[in-house]
N, C-alpha and C positions, 0 to 999 in steps of 0.2 A: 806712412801717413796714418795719423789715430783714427780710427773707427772704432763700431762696436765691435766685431768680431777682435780686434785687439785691445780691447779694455772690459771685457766681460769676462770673468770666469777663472781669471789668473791670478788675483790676489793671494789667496789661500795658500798659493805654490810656494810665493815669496820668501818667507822666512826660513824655508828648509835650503833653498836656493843661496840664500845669505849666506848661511853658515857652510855651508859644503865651498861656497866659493872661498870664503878664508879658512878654512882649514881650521873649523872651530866646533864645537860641542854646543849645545842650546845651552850651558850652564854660562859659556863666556860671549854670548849672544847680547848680554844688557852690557856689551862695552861699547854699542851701539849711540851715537850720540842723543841727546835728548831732542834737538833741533830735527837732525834728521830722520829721527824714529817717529815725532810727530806728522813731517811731512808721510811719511811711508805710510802710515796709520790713514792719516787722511786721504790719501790715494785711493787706499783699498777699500775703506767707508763710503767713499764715492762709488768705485766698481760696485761695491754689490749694493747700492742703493739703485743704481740702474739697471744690472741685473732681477733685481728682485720686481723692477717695475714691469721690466720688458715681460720677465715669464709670468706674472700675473695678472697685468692690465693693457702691457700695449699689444705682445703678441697676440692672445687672445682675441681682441677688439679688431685685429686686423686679421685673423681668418676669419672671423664672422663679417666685415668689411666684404671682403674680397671673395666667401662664396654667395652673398647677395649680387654683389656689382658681376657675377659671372655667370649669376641665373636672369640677365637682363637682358631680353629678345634684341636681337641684331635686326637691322634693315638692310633688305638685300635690294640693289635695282639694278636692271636689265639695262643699258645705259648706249646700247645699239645693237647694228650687226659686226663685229668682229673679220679682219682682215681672212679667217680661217674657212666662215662662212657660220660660226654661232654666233652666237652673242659675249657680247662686253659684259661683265659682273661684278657691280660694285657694290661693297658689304662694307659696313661699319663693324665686321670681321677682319678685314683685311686692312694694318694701318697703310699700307700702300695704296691702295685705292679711295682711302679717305683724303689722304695728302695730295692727290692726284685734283679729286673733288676740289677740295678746299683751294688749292692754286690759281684752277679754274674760276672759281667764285671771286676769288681777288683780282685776278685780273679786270674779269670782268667791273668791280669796283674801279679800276683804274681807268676804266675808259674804253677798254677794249673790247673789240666783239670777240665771244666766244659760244655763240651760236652754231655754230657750225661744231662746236667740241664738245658739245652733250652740255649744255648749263643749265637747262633744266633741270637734266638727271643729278649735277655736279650741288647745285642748291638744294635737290630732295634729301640727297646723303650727307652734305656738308650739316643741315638742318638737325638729322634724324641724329648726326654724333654730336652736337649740341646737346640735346638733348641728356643723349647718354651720358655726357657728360656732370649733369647739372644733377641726374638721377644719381651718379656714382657718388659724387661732392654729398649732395643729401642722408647718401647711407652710412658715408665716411663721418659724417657729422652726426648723426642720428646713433650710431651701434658706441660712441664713442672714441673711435679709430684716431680722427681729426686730433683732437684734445688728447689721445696720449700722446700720441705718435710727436705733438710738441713739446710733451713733457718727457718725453724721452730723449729728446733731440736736445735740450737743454739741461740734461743730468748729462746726456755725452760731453757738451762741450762743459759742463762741471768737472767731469773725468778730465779729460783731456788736460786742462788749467791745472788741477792737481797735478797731473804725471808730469806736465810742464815743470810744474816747482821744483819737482825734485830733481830732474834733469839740471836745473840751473840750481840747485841748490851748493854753495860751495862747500866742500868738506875737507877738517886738516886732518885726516889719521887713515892710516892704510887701512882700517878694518870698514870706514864709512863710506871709502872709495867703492872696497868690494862691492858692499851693499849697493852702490845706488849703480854700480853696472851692471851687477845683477837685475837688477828694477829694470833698468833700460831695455836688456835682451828679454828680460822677460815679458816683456810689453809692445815689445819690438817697435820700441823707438827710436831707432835706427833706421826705422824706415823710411826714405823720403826727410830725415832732421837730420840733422852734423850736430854732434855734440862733441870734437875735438875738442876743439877750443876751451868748452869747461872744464873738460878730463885734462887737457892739458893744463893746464891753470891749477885744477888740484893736486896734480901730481906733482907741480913745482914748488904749490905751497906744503905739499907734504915731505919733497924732499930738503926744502929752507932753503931752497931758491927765490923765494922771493924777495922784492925791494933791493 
């Protein structure tokens, strides 16, 4: 399946990768077709167009995100006496005990009485991670985070549509075959895709099996 961590960082490999898979020299490297020397080009211009964004604006944006959103006071409530003989402790710390809250809360929307199951306490905390919520969205919005974090996300599926193409890109000559499986494992798009079907189709039209 493409992600970032498989389409970040691996371009640059490519061309050594090429030629070592056919048993070639960078001097016989431009027997490379034009078709699919463009598409490969354009792959890798995509890759580090989004690498280049992640380590300079999205990463960035999301640890300053994410040590605000972590310096953000929790609400803790004491929510009875516990079967042990303390008390019940519910923290907008804990996503277990928020979940727990928040059930309670709906139910109770539904019709039901949950008086007897702490809803008071269930509505203090359910409230209090509202809240936190709305505070975290804020800061995610506010440092920038929000806003890369979608431009990030839509240079991946840029990448991804690239490394697409070449996958299905058909090619007639053993030395463009090499290439673009090279590309594949280098990308590892093989993961979670089936690209038989093309490889096979190229390899027939490369051996004049076809029609």
């Amino acid at each position: 399946m493409l992600n970032r961590r498989h389409i970040i960082g691996s371009a640059a490999a490519l061309p050594a990768i090429v030629i070592a898979s056919c048993g070639a020299t960078p001097a016989t490297a431009a027997t490379l077709s034009p078709d699919l020397a463009a598409l490969l080009d354009k792959a890798a211009q995509a890759s580090l167009v989004l690498e280049l964004h992640n380590r300079d604006v999205y990463f960035p944006a999301k640890d300053k995100a994410d040590a605000a959103i972590e310096a953000l006071p929790h609400t803790t409530v004491h929510a009875g006496p516990s079967i042990t003989g303390g008390h019940v402790v519910w923290s907008t710390e804990k996503p277990s005990t928020v979940a727990i809250a928040r059930s309670i809360v709906d139910m109770a929307r539904e019709g039901k009485d949950m008086t007897g199951a702490g809803l008071v306490h269930a509505r203090t905390l359910a409230a209090a991670q509202l809240r936190r919520e709305r505070a975290s969205n804020r800061i995610r919005r506010d440092t920038g985070c929000a806003a890369a974090g979608k431009r990030s996300d839509e240079l991946t599926s840029e990448c991804c549509a690239a490394q697409y193409d070449v996958g299905q890109h058909p090619v007639s000559t053993a030395f463009d075959l090499a290439a673009k499986i090279a590309f594949l494992v280098e990308h590892e798009l093989g993961d979670g895709m089936d690209w038989l079907e093309e490889l096979h189709a190229d390899a027939r039209r490369i051996a004049g099996l076809e029609g």
